[in-house]
C-alpha positions, 0 to 999 in steps of 0.5 A: 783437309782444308777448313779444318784447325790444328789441335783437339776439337770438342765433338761437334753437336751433331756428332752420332746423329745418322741422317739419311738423306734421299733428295737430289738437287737443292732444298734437300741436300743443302739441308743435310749438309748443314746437319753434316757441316755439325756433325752429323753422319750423313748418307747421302742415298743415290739412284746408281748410274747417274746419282743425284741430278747435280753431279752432272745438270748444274753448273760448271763442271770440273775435271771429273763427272761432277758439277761445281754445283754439286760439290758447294752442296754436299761436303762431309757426307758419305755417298750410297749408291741404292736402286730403291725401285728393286726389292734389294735395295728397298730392303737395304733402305729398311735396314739402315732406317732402324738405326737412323735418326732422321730421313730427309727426301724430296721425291714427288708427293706420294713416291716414297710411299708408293715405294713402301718406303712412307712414314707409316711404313719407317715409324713401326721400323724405328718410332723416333724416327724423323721423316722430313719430306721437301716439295714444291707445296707440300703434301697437301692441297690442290697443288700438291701433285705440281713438279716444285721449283724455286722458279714456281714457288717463287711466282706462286707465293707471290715473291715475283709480285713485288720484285723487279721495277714498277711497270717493268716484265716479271723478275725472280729473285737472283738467288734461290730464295724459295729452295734455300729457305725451305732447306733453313725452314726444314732444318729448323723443323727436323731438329725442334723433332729431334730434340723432342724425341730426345725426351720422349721417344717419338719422332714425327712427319716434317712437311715442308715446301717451297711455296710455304716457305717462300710465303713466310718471307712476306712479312712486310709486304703482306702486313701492309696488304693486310693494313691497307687492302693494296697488293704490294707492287716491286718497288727496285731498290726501294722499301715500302715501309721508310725512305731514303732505303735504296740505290742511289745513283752518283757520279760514277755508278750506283751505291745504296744508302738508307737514311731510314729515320727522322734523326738520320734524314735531318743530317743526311740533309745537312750533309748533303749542304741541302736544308731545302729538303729538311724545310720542305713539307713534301718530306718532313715526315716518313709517310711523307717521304714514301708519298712522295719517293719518285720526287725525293729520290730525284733531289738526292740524285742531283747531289749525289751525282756530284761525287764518286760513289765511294766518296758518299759510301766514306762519307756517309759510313763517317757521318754514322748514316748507313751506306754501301757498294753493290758489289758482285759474287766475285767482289763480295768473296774477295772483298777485306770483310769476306776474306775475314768471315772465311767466306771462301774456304778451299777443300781437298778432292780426290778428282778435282784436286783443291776446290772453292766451297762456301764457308760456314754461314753461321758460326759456333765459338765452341764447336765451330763446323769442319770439313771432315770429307770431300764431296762424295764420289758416286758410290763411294761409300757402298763398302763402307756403310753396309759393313756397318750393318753387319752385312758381308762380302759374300752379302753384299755380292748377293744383293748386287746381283739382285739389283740392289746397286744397278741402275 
């Protein structure tokens, strides 16, 4: 399979490590295929008939009946497909749970529990079990029952309050910042768990949501609340606490720049042929320059506007001031640095044939992560998981007549 190298590999650190992953759409899935990515076996456990809401809601479709969306977010997991409303599948669940180290879900506050398929149930099954819950405000508190989305979670938290231009109609961040975050902030969680189980055989309840997460990405703009008493504003480009820290316009477009310390902005000035500005008092300081940044953004403007942008990207990167393009998704992936990182990576499909995927956000010299199975296809694992329980055929015909695999 593509993004896999020749030769022997150590075992990747998450190898024997089973996780049961019952969530659909973003935060969760994401979240488990980043323990799959290290080794993990992941079970991915579905609603039959139709499976997790991204194989058919989000984003483009391909050839066969699942989205784009769908294949970026779970890569090297196995797919189960188990009606957890009927008594059979609810009793199938309970027998993977004993052999299981972690359970990740997403459903509504209160549903699994409803399903008798809580953590006070789970834990007298298997007590080093880790029970990870994902939503949209966590378990508790008056929101607590509120469908969660990253839409929501991002203007609740207050991400919304400072993104966008000053004066201008609300705007979220462009990418998923409440979901992902909380997927990163739940995996952290589960595995601090997790190895604290190593030690003394306890596992314990994760509780994580959007909102809480989303929040915990404030830590510049709620300090300087907390310092002055003013609720942080959108600011575009800009940063509240240095100047110049922004998008720049030139002759031929927008680049960004950040001459975001006294040594740096005395030789932008002198790169720029501008000692007016170095000598003028309205920027001689950095609480100056904020005071102060409309002014100061416009007297760059003027000189900046007398080149391209990437003469000032080469020219300013040259001088050891930080710059760069904005570029878009397809530019960033292509781009020399992308290519480089391994960014792209192409994975094998049995419907789709070869496909795009992310590559590896983060990596590991000695156990670096492969791709070890393709997305999986709605079920595809049934057979295969549930003759690891030891259960038959003749079994598993039983329970599918009892509705175990119906929608």
């Amino acid at each position: 399979m593509s993004g896999m190298d020749s030769g022997e590999k150590r075992p990747l650190p998450l190898a024997g490590v089973r996780v049961l992953d019952i969530s659909q759409v973003m935060a969760g899935p994401y979240a488990c295929m980043l323990l799959a990515d290290l080794g993990a076996d992941v079970i991915k456990i579905e609603p039959p008939g139709g499976g997790d809401q991204t194989r058919g809601a989000m984003g483009f479709k391909m050839k066969g009946p699942d989205s784009m969306g769908f294949l970026n977010m779970n890569r090297n997991k196995r797919s189960v497909a188990l009606n957890l409303k009927s008594d059979a599948g609810r009793e199938l669940l309970l027998r993977m749970v004993k052999d299981a180290d972690i359970l990740i879900e997403n459903y509504r506050p209160g549903a699994m529990k409803r399903l008798g398929l809580g953590y006070d149930v789970l834990k007298e099954i298997n007590p080093r079990l880790i029970y990870t819950s994902i939503s949209g405000f966590g378990q508790t508190g008056p929101w607590a029952d509120r469908p969660g989305f990253d839409l929501m979670a991002q203007a609740m938290s207050g991400v919304m309050s400072v993104t966008g231009y000053p004066g201008g109609p609300p705007v979220k961040a462009g990418v998923p910042v409440a979901d992902i975050g909380c997927a990163l902030f739940a995996i952290y969680g589960t595995l601090s768990a997790y190895i604290g189980a190593k030690t003394t055989g306890q596992g314990q309840y994760i509780d994580a949501s959007l909102f809480d997460s989303a929040l915990a990405f404030s830590v510049w703009d709620i300090c300087d609340y907390w310092g002055t008493g003013k609720p942080p504003e959108p600011l575009g480009t800009a940063n509240k606490m240095t100047a110049p820290y922004q998008a720049m316009a030139s002759a031929d477009g927008y680049f960004v720049m950040g001459a975001n310390n006294q040594k740096l902005w005395l030789k932008l000035c002198a790169l720029i042929h501008r000692p007016d500005l170095a000598e003028d008092a309205r920027f001689s300081t950095i609480s100056l320059r904020l005071a102060n940044r409309a002014t100061l953004e416009e007297e760059l403007e003027r000189s900046f506007r007398q080149q391209p942008k990437d003469y000032w990207v080469d020219t300013l990167l040259a001088a050891g001031i930080p710059a760069g393009p904005i570029l878009t998704y397809p530019q960033a992936f292509e781009s020399e640095h992308g290519r480089a990182r391994e960014m792209r990576m192409e994975i094998d499909h049995p419907i789709e044939g070869t496909v795009p995927n992310i590559g590896f956000a983060v990596k590991l010299s000695g156990t670096p992560q492969q791709v070890r199975r393709h997305p999986p296809l709605l079920g595809e694992h049934n057979a295969e998981v549930l003759a690891e329980l030891g259960i038959s055929a003749d079994e598993q015909a039983e329970l599918e007549a009892q509705g175990a695999f119906a929608p």
